[in-house]
N, C-alpha and C positions, 0 to 999 in steps of 0.2 A: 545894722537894723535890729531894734529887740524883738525877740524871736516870743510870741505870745503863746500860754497854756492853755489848750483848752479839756474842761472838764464836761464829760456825761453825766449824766443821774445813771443807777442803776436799773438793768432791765432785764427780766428775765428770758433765755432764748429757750429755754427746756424746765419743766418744770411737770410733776407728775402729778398726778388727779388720787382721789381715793381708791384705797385701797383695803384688799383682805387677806390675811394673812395667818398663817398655824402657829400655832403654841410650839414654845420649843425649837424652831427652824431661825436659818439668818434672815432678817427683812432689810431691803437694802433701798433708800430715798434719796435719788437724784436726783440734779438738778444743775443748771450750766446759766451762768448771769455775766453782764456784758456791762462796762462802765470804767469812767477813768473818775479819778483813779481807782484802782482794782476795789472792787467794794468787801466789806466783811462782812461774812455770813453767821447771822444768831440761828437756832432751834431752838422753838418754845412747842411745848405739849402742854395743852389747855393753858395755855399764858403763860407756862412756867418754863425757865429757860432749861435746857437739855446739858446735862453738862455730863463730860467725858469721864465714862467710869469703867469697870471691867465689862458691862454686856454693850456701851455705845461706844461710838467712835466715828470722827468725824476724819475725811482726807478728801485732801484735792487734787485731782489727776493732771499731769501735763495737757492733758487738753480742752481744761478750765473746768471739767467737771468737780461737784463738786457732791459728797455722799454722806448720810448719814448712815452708818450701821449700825444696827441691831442686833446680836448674836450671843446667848439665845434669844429667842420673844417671849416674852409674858403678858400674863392678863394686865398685868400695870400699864403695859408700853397704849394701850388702847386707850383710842383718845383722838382729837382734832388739832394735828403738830401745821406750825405756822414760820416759815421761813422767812427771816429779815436780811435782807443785802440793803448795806449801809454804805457811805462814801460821804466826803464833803460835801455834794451836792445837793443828797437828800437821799431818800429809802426806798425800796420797792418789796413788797412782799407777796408769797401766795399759803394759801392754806388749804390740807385734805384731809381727809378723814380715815382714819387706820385702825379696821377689824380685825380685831385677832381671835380664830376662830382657836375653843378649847380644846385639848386634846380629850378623846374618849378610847379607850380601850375597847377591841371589839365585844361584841354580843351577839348572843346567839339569840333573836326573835320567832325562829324556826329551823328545830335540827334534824336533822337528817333521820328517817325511818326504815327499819327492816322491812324488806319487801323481797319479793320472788315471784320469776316470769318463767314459761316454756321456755326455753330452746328457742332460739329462732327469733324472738320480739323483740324490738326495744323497750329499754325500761332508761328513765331518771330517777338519779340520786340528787335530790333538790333541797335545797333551807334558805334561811335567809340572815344575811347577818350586817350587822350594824354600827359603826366604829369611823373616829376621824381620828385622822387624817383616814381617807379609805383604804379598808384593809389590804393586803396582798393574799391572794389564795394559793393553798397549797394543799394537791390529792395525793394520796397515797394507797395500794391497795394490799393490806398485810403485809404492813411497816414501809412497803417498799413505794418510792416515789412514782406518778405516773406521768411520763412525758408528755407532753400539751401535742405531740405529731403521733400518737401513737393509733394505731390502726382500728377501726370500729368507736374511738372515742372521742368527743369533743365537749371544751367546757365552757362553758356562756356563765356572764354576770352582767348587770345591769344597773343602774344606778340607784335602784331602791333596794339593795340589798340582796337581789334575789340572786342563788350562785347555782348553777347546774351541773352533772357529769351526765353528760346524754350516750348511751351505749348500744346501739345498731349495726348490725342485730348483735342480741346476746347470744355466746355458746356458753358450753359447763367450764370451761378453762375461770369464765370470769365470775364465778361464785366466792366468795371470800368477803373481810372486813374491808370497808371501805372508811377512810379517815378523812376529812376536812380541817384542816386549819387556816383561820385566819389572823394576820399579824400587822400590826402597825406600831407606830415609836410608843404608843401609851401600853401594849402589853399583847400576848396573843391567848386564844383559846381552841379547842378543838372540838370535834364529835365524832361519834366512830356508830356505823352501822355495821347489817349482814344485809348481803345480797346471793342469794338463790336460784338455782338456775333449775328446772324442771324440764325431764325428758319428756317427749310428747310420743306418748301412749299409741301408737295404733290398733285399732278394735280388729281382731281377726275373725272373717264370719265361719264361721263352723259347715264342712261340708257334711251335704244331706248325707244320712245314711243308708247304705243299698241294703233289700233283703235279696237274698239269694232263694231261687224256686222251690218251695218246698219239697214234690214229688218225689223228686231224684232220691233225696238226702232221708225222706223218712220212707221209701220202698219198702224197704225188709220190714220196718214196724207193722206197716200197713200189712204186709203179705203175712204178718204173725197174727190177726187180728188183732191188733189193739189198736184202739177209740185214740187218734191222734190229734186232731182236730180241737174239742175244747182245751188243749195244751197250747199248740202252737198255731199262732193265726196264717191263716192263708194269702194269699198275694192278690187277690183281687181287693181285697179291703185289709190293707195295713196299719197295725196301730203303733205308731210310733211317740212313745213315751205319752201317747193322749189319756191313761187312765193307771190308777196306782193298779191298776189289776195284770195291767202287762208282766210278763213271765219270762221272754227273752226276747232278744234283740237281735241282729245277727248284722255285721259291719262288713268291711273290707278289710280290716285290720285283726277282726278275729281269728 
């Protein structure tokens, strides 16, 4: 009995939707299609066929996938690519759309300022910076790197650029240049402050001044007749530093 062939159309089981992607990095487009006989797969970018050069490259994996690579990407590769699987029976295709985002070297939108706190406070060292692919940050404090677990310090960034070294509390050890760099594939840049640490002052109150009783100490003057009194003030009304006319003082320490 003749044994009869039958053929599929092709059809796609995997197939990837749009996408975005960095300048410079591999982009990789897959896709996995089902059909007898086995179908063959075109790449067009904007209707123009993709043909295998040094940054593309087309392979098909044992387990029918099948990829376009990219490697590097450039601003050219951006565009809306359209995949045809072909076979005796007829064609199926899909198409998406592939952003390729530019690369930027970072920038600094806000650098870091000299600043100085007591003893004791917290203080941030804050900027902001701006660059794609996003940049990697890196502190250092007087050349020397400062590890992300180290004790009193922690550093926060956020999606708009903004990068922190938050330091609670500060003592005097951590006074010195502070450096930020930031780095990505398109180039890096840095900025270097000072940070200050000030002792906190305590105001000492001054104790009162004692006078000691006159009598005892001016006897003898007294018993010579001499007029002692408009010289030295007496203890029931003491004038302590109240008028440029005072003449002496008498402490504990004298």
């Amino acid at each position: 009995e003749a044994v009869q062939e039958r053929f599929f159309r092709p059809y796609f089981l995997q197939a990837p939707g749009d996408m975005v992607a960095h300048e410079g990095r591999l982009c990789r487009l897959d896709c996995k299609v089902s059909g007898l006989p086995t179908p063959d797969l075109t790449w067009l970018l904007n209707g123009k066929p993709v043909l295998p050069d040094g940054t593309h490259k087309m392979l098909v994996r044992e387990t029918g996938v099948h990829s376009l690579l990219i490697d590097p990407l450039s601003q050219n590769d951006a565009g809306t690519y359209t995949c045809l699987a072909t076979n005796k029976t007829g064609q199926n295709s899909f198409s998406l759309e592939l952003t390729v985002v530019v690369k930027k070297a970072p920038m600094f939108l806000e650098k870091l300022q000299n600043c100085g706190v007591p003893e004791g406070y917290p203080v941030r060292l804050e900027c902001r910076v701006v660059g794609m692919p996003p940049p990697i940050f890196y502190w250092k404090k007087d050349n020397e790197t400062i590890p992300s677990n180290r004790e009193r310090m922690s550093m926060h960034q956020d999606t708009t650029g903004y990068v922190c070294l938050l330091i609670q509390p500060a003592k005097k050890a951590d006074a010195g240049w502070y450096t930020l760099s930031a780095k990505n594939e398109a180039g890096i840049v840095s900025c270097t402050a000072r940070l200050d640490i000030y002792a906190q002052w305590h105001r000492q109150i001054p104790q009162p001044i004692k006078l000691r009783p006159g009598g005892n100490r001016y006897a003898n003057l007294t018993s010579q007749g001499l007029d002692i009194f408009p010289t030295f003030p007496t203890t029931e009304s003491p004038m302590l530093f109240s008028s440029p006319s005072q003449k002496v003082v008498e402490s504990e320490e004298l």
